[in-house]
C-alpha positions in Angstrom: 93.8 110.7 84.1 95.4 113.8 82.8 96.6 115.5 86.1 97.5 118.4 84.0 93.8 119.6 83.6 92.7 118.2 86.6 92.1 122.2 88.1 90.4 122.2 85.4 87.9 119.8 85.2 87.3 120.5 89.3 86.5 124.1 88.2 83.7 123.3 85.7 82.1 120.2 88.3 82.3 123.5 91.3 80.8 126.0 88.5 77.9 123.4 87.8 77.1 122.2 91.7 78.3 125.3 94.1 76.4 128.1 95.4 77.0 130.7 93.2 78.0 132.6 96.4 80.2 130.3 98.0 81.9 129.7 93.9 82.9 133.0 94.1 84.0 133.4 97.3 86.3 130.3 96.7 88.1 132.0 93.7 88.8 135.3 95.6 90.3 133.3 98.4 92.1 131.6 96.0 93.5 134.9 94.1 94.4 136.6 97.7 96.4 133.4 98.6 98.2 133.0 96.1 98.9 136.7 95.1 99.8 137.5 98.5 101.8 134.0 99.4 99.9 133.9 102.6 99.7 130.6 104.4 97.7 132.0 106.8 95.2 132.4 104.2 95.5 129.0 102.9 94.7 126.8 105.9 91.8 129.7 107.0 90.0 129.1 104.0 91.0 125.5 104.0 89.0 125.3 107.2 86.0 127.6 106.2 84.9 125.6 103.8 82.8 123.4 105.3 81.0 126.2 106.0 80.4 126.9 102.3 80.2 123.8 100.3 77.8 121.1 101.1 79.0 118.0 101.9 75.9 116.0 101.7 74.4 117.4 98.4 74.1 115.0 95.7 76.7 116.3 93.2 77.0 115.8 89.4 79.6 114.4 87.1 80.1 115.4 83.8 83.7 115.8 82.9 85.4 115.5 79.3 88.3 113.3 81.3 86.2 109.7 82.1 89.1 108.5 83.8 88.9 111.5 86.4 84.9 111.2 86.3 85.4 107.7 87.2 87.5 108.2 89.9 85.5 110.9 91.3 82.4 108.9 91.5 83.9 105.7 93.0 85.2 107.5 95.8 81.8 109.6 96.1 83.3 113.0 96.0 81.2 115.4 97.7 81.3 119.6 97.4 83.3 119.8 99.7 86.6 117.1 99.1 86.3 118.7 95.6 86.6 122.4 96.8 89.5 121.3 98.9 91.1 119.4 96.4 90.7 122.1 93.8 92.0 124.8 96.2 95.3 122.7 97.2 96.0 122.1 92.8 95.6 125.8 92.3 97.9 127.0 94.8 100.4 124.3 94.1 100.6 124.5 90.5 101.1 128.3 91.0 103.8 128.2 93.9 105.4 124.7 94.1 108.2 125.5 95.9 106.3 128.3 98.9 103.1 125.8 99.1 104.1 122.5 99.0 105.5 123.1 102.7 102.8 124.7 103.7 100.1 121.8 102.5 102.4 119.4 104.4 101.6 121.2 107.5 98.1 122.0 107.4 97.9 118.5 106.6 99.7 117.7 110.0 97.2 119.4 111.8 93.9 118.6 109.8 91.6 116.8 111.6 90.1 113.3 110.6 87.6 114.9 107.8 90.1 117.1 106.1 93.1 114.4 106.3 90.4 111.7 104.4 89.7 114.2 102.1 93.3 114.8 101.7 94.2 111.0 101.3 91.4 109.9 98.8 92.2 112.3 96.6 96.3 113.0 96.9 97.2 111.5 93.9 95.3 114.5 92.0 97.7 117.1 93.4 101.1 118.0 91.7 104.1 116.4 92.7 101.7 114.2 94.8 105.2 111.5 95.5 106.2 114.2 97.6 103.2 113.4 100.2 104.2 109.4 100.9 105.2 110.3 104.4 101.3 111.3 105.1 99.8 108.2 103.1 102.4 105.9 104.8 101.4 107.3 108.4 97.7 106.5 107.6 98.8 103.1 107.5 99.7 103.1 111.3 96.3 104.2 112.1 93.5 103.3 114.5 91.0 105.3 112.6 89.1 102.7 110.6 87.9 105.7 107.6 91.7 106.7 107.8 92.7 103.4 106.6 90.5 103.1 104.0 90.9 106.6 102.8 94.3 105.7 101.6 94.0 101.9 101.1 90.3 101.1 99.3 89.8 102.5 95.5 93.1 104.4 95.6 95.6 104.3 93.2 98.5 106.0 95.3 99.8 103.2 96.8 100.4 101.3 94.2 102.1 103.9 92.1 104.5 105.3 95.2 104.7 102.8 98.1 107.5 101.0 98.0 107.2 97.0 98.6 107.7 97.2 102.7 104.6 100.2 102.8 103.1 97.7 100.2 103.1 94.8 102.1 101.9 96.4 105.1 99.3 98.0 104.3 98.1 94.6 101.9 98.3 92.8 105.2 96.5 95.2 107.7 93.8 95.4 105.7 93.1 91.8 105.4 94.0 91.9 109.0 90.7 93.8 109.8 89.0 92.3 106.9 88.1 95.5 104.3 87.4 94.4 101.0 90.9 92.8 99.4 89.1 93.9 95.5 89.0 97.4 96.1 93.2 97.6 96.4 94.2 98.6 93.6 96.8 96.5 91.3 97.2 93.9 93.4 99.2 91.9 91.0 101.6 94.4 89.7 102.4 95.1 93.4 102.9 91.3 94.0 106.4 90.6 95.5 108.3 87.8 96.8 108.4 89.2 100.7 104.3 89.6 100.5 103.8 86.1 99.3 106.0 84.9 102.4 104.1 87.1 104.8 100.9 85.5 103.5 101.4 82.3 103.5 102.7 82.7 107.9 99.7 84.4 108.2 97.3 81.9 106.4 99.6 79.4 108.5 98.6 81.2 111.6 94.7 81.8 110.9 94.7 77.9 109.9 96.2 77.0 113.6 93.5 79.3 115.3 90.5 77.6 113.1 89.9 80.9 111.8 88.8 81.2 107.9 90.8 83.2 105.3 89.5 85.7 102.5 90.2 83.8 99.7 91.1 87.1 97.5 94.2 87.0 100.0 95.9 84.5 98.3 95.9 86.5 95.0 99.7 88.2 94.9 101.5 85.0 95.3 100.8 82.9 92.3 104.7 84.4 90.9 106.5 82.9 94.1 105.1 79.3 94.9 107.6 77.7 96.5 107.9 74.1 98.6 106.0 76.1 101.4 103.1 77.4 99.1 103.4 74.4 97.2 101.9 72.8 100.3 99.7 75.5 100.7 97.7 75.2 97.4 97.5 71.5 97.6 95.5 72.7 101.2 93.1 74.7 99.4 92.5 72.3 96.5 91.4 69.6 98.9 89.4 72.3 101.4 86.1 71.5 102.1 85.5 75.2 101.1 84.7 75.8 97.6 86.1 79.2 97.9 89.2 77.9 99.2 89.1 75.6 96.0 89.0 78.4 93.6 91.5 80.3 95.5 94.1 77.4 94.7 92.7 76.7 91.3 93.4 80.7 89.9 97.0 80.7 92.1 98.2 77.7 90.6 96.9 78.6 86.7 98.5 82.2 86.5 101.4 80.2 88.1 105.1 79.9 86.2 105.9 76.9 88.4 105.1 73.8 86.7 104.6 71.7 89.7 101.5 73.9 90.8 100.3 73.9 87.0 100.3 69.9 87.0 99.1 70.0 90.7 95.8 71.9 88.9 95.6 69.7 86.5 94.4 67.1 88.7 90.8 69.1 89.5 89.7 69.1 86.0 86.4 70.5 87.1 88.4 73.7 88.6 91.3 73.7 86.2 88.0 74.0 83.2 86.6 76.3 84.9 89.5 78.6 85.5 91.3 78.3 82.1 87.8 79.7 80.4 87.1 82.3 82.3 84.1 81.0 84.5 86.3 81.1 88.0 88.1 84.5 88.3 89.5 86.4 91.2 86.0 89.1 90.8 84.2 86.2 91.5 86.4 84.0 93.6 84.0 83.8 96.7 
């Protein structure tokens, strides 16, 4: 994405889907804000927008910048996250140093609509590294769409968590078991300390009976050690076919030779894997 046009691109999807009433209404408020500096301002019209843009209306995409279109429709942007979005970029990229305070606190008291909004789409805003302490208090949540807001389909994480945030928002969610393929760059973000933390908790779902995601596994095929060792021999010789494949793509993409050979004793799995039919998209 080219975050430098982004206000840009948000301005032609508003032109194209707004009321042409509540378009230019937005663009005043946004010229009184930032000529006058006025905070108070910002979080009023922040706040009155829901009761200008339509957050169910069906809403089009057409942008020159895929990457941005892309994004936009995976996270099902509605008129109003765009609106907000597009109001926080304009008065940041005027004021930096006056707004960027400001966002941070309207953001502190946002309530659980305008903080998703804020969280699936912070990576679009300028200087958006300077926001971790928000995305890394989603992570402590209770609230379910909180969570997600920062953890499914979103590329902040992985571009400024460190590994600690990482890993604890990697194990949380397979913890309340969201969907492990909508984090984003999973194996980039792979580290020793996470591969560790898996395989206790895998060791501790195995001792309750309980069954594993097998897209949990993923992040440790860099790191297998004696215990992991152990623990893809236990998925090659599960009675889950799942598990199977699990252990089959760990132990291929795999530096350690001992868990290459160990693969090469499925032949059936080890085929499968090496041309492409087994993959992590359709490990289960």
């Amino acid at each position: 994405m080219n975050l430098s046009s982004v206000d840009e691109e948000l301005l032609h999807v508003l032109s194209s889907n707004l009321d042409a009433d509540a378009f230019d209404w937005l663009n005043s408020k946004i010229d009184v804000i930032i000529e006058n500096k006025s905070a108070k301002d910002l979080y009023l019209t922040y706040s009155l927008l829901s009761t200008k843009a339509n957050e169910n209306k069906k809403i089009s995409f057409e942008l020159d910048d895929k990457e941005l279109e892309s994004y936009l429709l995976q996270q099902q942007a509605n008129e109003l996250e765009i609106s907000r979005i597009y109001l926080l970029i304009k008065v940041l990229k005027t004021d930096a140093t006056f707004f960027q305070p400001k966002v941070a606190n309207l953001i502190q008291v946002a309530d659980t609509g305008e903080l998703i909004t804020f969280l699936k789409f912070v990576i679009l805003l300028p200087n958006a590294e300077e926001y971790n302490h928000v995305a890394v208090e989603a992570l402590r949540t209770n609230i379910a769409t909180v969570f997600e807001a920062i953890s499914m389909g979103n590329p902040y994480p992985a571009r400024f968590f460190n590994d600690q945030q990482w890993n604890q928002m990697y194990l949380k969610a397979a913890f309340v078991q969201l969907d492990l393929s909508q984090i984003l760059e999973v194996d980039a973000r792979a580290n020793k300390d996470l591969a560790r933390i898996i395989s206790d908790y895998a060791h501790e779902r195995w001792a309750a009976s309980r069954e594993i995601d097998p897209l949990f596994w993923r992040p440790v095929s860099s790191f297998i050690d004696g215990t992991l060792y152990q623990d893809m021999k236990r998925l090659l010789e599960s009675d889950n076919p799942s598990e199977n494949r699990a252990g089959a793509l760990c132990c291929h993409f795999s530096d350690n030779r001992e868990a290459q050979k160990l693969l090469q004793n499925y032949q059936q799995l080890n085929h499968q894997v090496t041309n492409g039919t087994i993959t992590w998209e359709n490990v289960k």
